[in-house]
C-alpha atoms as an extended CHARMM CRD file, in Angstrom:
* protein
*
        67  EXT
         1         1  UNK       CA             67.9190000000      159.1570000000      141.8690000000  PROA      1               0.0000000000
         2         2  UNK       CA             66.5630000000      156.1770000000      139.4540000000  PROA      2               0.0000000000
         3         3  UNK       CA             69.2240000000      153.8410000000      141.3780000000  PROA      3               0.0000000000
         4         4  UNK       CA             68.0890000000      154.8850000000      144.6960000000  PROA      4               0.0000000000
         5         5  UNK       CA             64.7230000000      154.2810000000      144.2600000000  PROA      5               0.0000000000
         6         6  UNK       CA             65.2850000000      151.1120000000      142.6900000000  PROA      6               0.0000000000
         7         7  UNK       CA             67.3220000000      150.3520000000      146.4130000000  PROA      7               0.0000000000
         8         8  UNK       CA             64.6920000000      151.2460000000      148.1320000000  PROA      8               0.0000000000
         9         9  UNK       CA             62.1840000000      149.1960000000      146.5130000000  PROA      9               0.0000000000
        10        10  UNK       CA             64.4300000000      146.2910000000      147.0010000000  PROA      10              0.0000000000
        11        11  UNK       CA             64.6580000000      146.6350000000      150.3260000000  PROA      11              0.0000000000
        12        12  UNK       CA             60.8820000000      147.4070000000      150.7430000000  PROA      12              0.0000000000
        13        13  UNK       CA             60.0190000000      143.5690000000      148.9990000000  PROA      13              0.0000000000
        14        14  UNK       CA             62.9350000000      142.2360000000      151.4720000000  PROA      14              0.0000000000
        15        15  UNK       CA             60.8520000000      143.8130000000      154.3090000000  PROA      15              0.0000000000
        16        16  UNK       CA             57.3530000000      142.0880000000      153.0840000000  PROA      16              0.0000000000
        17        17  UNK       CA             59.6140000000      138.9130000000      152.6320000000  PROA      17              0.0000000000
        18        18  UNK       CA             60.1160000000      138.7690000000      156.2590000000  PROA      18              0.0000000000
        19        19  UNK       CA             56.8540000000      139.7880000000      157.4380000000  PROA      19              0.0000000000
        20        20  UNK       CA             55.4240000000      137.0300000000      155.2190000000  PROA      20              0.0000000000
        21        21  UNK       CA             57.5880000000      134.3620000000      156.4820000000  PROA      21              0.0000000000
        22        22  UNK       CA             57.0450000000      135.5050000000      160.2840000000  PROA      22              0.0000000000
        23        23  UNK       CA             53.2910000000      135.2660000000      159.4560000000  PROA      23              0.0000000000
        24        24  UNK       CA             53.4950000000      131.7790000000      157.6100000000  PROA      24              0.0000000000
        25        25  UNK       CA             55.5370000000      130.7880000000      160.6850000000  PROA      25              0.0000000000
        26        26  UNK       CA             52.9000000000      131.7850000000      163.0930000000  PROA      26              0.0000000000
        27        27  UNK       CA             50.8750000000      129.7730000000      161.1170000000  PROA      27              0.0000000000
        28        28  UNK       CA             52.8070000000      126.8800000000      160.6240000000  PROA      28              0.0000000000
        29        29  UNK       CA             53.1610000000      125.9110000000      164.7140000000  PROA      29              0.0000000000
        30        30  UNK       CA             50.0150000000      126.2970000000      165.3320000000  PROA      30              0.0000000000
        31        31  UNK       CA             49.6170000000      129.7870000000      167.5140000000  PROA      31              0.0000000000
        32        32  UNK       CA             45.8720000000      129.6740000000      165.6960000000  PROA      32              0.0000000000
        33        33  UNK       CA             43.4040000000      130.1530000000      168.2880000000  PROA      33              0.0000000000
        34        34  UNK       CA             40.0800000000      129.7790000000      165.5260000000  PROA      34              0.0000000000
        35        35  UNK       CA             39.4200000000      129.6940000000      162.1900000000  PROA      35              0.0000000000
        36        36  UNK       CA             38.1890000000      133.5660000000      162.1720000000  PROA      36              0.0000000000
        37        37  UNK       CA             41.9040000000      134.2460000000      162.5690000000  PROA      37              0.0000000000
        38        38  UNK       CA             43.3770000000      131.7410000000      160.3360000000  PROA      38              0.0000000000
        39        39  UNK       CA             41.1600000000      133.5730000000      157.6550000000  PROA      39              0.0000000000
        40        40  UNK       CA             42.7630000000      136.5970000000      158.9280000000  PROA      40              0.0000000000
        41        41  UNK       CA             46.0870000000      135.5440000000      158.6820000000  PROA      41              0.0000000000
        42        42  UNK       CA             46.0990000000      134.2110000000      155.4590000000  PROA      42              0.0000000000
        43        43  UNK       CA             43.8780000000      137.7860000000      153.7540000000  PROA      43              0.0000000000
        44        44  UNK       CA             46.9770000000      139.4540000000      155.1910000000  PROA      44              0.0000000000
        45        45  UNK       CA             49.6280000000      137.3010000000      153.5670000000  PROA      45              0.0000000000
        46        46  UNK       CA             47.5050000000      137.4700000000      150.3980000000  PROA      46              0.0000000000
        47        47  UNK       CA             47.4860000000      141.1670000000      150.7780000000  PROA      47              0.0000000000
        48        48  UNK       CA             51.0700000000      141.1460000000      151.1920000000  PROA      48              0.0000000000
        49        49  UNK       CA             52.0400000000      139.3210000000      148.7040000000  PROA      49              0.0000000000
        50        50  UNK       CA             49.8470000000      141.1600000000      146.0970000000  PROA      50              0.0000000000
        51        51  UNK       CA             51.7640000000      144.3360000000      147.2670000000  PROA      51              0.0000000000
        52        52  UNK       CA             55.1060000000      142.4450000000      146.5620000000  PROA      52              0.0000000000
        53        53  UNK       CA             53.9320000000      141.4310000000      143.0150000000  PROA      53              0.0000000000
        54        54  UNK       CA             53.2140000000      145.2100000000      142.5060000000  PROA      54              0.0000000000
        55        55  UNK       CA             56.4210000000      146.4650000000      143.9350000000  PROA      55              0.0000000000
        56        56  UNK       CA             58.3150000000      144.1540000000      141.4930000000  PROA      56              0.0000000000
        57        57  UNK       CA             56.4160000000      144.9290000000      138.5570000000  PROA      57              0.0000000000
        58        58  UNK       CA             57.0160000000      148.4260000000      139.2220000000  PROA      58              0.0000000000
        59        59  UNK       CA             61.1620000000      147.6380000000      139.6770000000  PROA      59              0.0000000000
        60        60  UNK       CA             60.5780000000      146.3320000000      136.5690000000  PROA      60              0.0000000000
        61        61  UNK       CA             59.2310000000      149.0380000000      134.1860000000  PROA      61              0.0000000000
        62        62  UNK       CA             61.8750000000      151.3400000000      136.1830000000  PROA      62              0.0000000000
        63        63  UNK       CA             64.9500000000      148.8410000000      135.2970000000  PROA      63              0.0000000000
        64        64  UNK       CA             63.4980000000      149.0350000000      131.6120000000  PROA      64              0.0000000000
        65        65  UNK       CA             63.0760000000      152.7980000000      131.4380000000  PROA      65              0.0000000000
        66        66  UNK       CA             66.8030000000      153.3700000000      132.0780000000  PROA      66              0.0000000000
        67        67  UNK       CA             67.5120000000      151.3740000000      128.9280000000  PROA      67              0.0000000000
């Protein structure tokens, strides 16, 4: 069970990863129609990569309990 979770977890940062990077992307060529959204944009990155930080803290404590 332990080693399942710890997969999903994994694949749960992989999955912010990517939806950070498309975001940043957006960003990054200039699809930005005002700053309202650029504000936006970069709250939800922040968001997500608070989550992230979480997620891996929490992969952490789990890797350390099976020791």
């Amino acid at each position: 069970m332990q080693v399942e979770t710890l997969q999903a977890l994994d694949i749960l940062v992989k999955q912010l990863d990517e939806k950070i990077v498309q975001l940043q992307d957006f960003i990054v060529v200039g699809n930005i129609d005002n700053f309202e959204e650029y504000k936006k944009l970069c709250g939800e990155i922040k968001g997500l990569l608070t989550a992230r930080q979480y997620i891996k803290d929490l992969n952490k404590v789990m890797e350390n309990s099976d020791e």
